[in-house]
C-alpha positions in Angstrom: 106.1 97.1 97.5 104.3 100.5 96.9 101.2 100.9 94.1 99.5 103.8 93.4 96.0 103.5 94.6 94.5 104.1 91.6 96.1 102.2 89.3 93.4 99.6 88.6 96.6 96.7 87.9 97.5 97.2 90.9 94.0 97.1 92.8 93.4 94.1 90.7 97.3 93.4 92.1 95.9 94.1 95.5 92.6 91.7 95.7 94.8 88.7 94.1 97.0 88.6 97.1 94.1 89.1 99.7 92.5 86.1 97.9 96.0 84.0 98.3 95.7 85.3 102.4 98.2 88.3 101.7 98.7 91.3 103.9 98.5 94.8 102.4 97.9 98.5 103.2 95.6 100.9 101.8 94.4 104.4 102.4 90.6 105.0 104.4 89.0 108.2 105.2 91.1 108.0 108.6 94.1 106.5 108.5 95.7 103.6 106.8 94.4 100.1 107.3 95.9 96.4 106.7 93.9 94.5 105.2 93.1 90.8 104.7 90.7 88.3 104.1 88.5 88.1 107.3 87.3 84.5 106.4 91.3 83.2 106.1 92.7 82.1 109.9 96.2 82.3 108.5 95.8 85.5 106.9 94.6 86.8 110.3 96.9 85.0 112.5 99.8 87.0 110.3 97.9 90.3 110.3 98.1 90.0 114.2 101.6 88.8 114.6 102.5 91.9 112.1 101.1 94.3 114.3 102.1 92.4 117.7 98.2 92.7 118.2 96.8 91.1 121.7 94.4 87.9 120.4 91.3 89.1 122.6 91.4 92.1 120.6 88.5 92.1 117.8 89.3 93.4 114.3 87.4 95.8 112.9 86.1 95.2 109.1 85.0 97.4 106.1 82.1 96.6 103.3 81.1 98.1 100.3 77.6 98.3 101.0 74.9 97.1 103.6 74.3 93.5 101.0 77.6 92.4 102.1 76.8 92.8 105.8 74.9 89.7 105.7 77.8 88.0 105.2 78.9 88.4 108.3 76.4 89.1 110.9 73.9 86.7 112.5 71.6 89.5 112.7 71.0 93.2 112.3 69.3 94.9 115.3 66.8 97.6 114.0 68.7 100.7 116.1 72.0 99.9 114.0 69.7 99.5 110.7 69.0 103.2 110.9 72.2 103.9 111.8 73.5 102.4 108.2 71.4 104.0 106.5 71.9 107.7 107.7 76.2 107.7 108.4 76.9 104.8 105.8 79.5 105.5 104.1 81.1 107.2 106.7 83.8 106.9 110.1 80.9 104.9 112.3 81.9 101.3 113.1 78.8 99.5 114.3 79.4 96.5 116.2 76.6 93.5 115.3 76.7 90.3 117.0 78.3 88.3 114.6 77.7 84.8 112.5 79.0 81.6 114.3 81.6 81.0 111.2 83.6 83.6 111.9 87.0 83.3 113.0 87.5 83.7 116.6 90.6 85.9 115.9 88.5 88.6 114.2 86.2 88.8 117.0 88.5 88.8 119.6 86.4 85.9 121.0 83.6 88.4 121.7 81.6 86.9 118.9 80.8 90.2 117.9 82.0 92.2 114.8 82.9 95.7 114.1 82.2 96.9 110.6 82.3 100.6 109.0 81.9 101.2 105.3 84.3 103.7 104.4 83.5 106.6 102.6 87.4 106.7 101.1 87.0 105.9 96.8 90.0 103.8 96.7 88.8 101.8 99.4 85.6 101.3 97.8 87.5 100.3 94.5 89.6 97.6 96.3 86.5 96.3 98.2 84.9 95.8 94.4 87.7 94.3 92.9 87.9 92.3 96.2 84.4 91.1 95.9 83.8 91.3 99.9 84.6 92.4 103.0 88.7 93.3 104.0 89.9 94.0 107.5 90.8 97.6 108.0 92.6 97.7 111.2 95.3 100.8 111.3 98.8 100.0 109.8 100.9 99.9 112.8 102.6 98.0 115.9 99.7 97.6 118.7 100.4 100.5 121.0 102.2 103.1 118.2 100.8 106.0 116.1 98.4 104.9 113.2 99.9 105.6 109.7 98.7 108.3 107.3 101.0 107.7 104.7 102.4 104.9 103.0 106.1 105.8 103.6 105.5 105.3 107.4 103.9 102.1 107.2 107.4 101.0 104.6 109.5 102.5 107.8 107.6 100.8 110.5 106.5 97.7 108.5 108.6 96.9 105.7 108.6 93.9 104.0 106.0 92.6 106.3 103.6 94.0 104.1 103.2 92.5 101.1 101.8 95.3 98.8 101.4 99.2 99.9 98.4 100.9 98.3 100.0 104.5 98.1 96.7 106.9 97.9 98.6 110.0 99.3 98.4 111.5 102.7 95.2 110.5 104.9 93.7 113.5 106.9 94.3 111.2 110.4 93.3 112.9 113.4 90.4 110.9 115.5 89.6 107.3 114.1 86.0 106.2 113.4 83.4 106.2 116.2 82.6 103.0 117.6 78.8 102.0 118.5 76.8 98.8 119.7 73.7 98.2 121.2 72.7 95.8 123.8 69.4 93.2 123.5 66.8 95.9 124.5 68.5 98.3 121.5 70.2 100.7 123.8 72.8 102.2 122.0 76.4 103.1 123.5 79.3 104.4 122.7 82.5 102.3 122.6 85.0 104.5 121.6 84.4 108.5 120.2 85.2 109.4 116.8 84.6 111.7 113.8 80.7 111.4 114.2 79.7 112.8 117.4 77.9 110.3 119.5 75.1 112.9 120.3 74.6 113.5 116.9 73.7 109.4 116.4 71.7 109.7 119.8 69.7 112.3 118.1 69.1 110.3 114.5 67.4 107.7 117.1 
């Protein structure tokens, strides 16, 4: 089913199925993401069977703000502190070692947890009428192009979705950068993105 984006109904719409363990799509600075509830083990199990998604592969997750990291990390390392504070919101995932409740399917059994939050304003809007963190990985089959508009996630996803979030094109091209850091606070560079990983070097 297709919403506009910003229709507040239907971001209200939206955040009542995640809370039921629904599946939808919705537009980020990037790409398109599907989203659920990280804390519901169904809603994940479905979001990886959707996308045909390999189990030891983590999910990523968006926030709305640094508060709600807490929620999901056992603890913040200084490095990736500093790191929040100058690109947040922006297309940086940082990966935190993440809290002992969180579903092994989001982590990928890693027990760590990638998180970004997203600069995009209907992203932020669905996070607030969420009221917490939502999974963000791109709308697609593992191993296919990442949608930028909510017609090609209705052709490659269909009914498997249960509500489309239609904010218009996305501007695509590369995804977010991916960073960590290991105990003694060295940072490194998982995957390259929008934010240039000498450009974080430098902020550190």
């Amino acid at each position: 089913m297709f919403c506009s984006a910003s229709d507040p109904v239907a971001l209200e719409q939206a955040a009542c199925l995640l809370r039921q363990g629904g599946l939808i799509a919705f537009p980020t600075e990037t790409y398109y993401g599907l989203g659920v509830d990280p804390f519901n083990v169904k809603a994940l199990e479905r979001l990886f069977q959707v996308k045909q998604r390999q189990p030891n592969k983590p999910v990523l997750v968006l926030v709305a703000g640094q508060a709600q990291v807490a929620e999901l990390v056992a603890e913040v390392p200084t490095i990736l502190a500093r790191l929040m504070t100058t690109f947040w919101p922006g297309p940086l995932t940082l990966v935190f070692p993440g809290r002992a409740l969180l579903p092994l399917l989001l982590t990928g059994g890693t027990g760590n947890i990638g998180i970004r939050h997203s600069p995009h304003p209907l992203a932020a809007c669905l996070l607030s009428a969420f009221g917490g963190p939502i999974t963000a990985t791109s709308a697609n089959r593992s191993g296919l192009p990442p949608a930028t508009t909510a017609a090609a996630i209705q052709e490659s996803l269909g009914s498997e979705v249960d509500l489309i979030l239609d904010g218009g094109t996305t501007p695509g091209g590369t995804g977010s950068t991916l960073v960590g850091c290991d105990k003694d606070q060295r940072l490194y560079c998982l995957r390259a993105g929008q934010v240039s990983f000498t450009e974080i070097l430098q902020v550190v």
